[in-house]
C-alpha positions as CSV (number, residue, x, y, z in Angstrom):
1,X,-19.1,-2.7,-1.7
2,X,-15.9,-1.1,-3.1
3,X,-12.4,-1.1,-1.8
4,X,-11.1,2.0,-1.2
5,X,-7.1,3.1,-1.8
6,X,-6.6,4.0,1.5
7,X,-8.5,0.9,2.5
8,X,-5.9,-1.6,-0.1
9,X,-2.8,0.0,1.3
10,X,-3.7,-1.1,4.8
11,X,-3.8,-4.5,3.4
12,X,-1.2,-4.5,2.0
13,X,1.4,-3.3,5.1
14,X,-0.4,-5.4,7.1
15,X,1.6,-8.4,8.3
16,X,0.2,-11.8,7.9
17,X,2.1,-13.1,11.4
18,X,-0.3,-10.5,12.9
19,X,-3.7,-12.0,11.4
20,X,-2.6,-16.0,11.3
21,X,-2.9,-16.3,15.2
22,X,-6.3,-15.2,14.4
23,X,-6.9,-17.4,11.6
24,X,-5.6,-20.5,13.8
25,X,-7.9,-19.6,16.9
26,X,-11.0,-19.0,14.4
27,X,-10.4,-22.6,13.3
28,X,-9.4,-24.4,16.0
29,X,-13.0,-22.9,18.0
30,X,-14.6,-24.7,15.4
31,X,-12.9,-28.4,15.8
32,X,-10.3,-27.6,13.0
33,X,-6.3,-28.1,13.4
34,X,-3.7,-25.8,12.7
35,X,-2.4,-28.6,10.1
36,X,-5.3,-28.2,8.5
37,X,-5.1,-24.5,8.1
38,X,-1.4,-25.3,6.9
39,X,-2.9,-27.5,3.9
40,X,-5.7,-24.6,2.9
41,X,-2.6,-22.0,3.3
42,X,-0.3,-24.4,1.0
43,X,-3.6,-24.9,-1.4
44,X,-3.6,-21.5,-2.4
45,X,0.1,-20.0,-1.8
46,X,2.1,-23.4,-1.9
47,X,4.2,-22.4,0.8
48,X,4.6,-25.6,2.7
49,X,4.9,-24.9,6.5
50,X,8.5,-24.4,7.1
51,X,8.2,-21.3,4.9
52,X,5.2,-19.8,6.4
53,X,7.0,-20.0,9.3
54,X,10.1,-18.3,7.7
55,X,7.5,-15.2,6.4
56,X,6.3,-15.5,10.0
57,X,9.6,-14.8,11.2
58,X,10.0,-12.2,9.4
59,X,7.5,-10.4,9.8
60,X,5.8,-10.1,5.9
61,X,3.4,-8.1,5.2
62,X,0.5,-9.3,2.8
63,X,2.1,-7.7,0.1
64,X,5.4,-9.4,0.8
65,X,3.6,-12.6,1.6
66,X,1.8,-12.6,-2.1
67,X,4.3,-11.7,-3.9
68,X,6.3,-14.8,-2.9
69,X,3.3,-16.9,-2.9
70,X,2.2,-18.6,-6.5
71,X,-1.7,-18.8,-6.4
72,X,-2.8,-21.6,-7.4
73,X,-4.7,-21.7,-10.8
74,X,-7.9,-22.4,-9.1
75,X,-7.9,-19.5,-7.1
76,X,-10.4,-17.7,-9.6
77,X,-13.2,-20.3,-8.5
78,X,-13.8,-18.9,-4.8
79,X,-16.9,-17.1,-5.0
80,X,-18.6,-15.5,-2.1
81,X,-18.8,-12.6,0.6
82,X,-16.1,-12.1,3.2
83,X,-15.8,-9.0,5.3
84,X,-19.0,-7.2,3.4
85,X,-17.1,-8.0,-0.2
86,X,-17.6,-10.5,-3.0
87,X,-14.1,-11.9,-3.6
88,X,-15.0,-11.8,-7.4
89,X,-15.4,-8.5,-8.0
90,X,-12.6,-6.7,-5.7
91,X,-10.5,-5.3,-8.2
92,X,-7.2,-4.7,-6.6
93,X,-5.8,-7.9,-7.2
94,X,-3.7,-8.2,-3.9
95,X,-7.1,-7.3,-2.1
96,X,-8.5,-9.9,-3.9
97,X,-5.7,-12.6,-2.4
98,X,-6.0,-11.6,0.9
99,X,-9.8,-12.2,1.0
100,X,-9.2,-15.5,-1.2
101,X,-7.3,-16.8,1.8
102,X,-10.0,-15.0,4.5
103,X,-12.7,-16.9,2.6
104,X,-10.8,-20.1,2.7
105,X,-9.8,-19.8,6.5
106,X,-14.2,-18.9,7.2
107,X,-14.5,-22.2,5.2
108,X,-13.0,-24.2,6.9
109,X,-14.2,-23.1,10.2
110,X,-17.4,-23.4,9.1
111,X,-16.7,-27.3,8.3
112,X,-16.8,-27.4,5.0
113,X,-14.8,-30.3,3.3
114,X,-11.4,-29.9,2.5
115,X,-12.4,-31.5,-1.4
116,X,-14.7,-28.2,-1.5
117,X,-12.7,-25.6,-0.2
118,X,-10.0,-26.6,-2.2
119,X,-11.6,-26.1,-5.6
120,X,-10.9,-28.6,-8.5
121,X,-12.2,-27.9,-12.0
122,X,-15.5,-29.2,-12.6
């Protein structure tokens, strides 16, 4: 399946205090905490929680939030679908980080371990 523009730039102007609500009820249904979510958030952004609450604050959009973030170098190794995409093949790269951290958040509400969602080299 392939992004469209029109479909990227509504990612991108979309703000991520909007979507983590979400992302903390999706876990928490499952058993998971919101601290948890905090570590898979840090994992791939390394923002620590008192900054995600700062872009929270303010309102960032995805775009905003990315371009602060620095993705960790192991970022390439999610693989998978999310949302009808293969994370590996969407090539806008903000796109592509936004489903990196929707794949990560499905995850962990599916129970996987935290030593597998947060890749390590092999």
């Amino acid at each position: 399946m392939k992004s469209t523009a029109a479909h990227d730039e509504r990612i991108a102007k979309m703000s991520f205090a909007s979507v983590y609500p979400h992302y903390i009820a999706k876990v928490e249904k499952k058993g998971k905490t919101k601290e948890e979510l905090i570590q898979v958030i840090e994992w791939l952004t390394g923002f620590n929680e008192t900054k995600l609450q700062e872009l929270i604050d303010s309102k960032a959009t995805f775009e905003t939030f990315f371009d602060q973030a620095t993705l960790h170098p192991n970022a390439t190794l999610i693989k998978g679908v999310i949302c009808g995409y293969r994370v590996e093949e969407i090539e806008n790269p903000l796109t592509q980080k936004v489903r990196y951290l929707d794949k990560l958040v499905d995850e962990l509400a599916k129970g996987k371990k935290m030593d597998s969602i947060l890749r390590k080299e092999k």
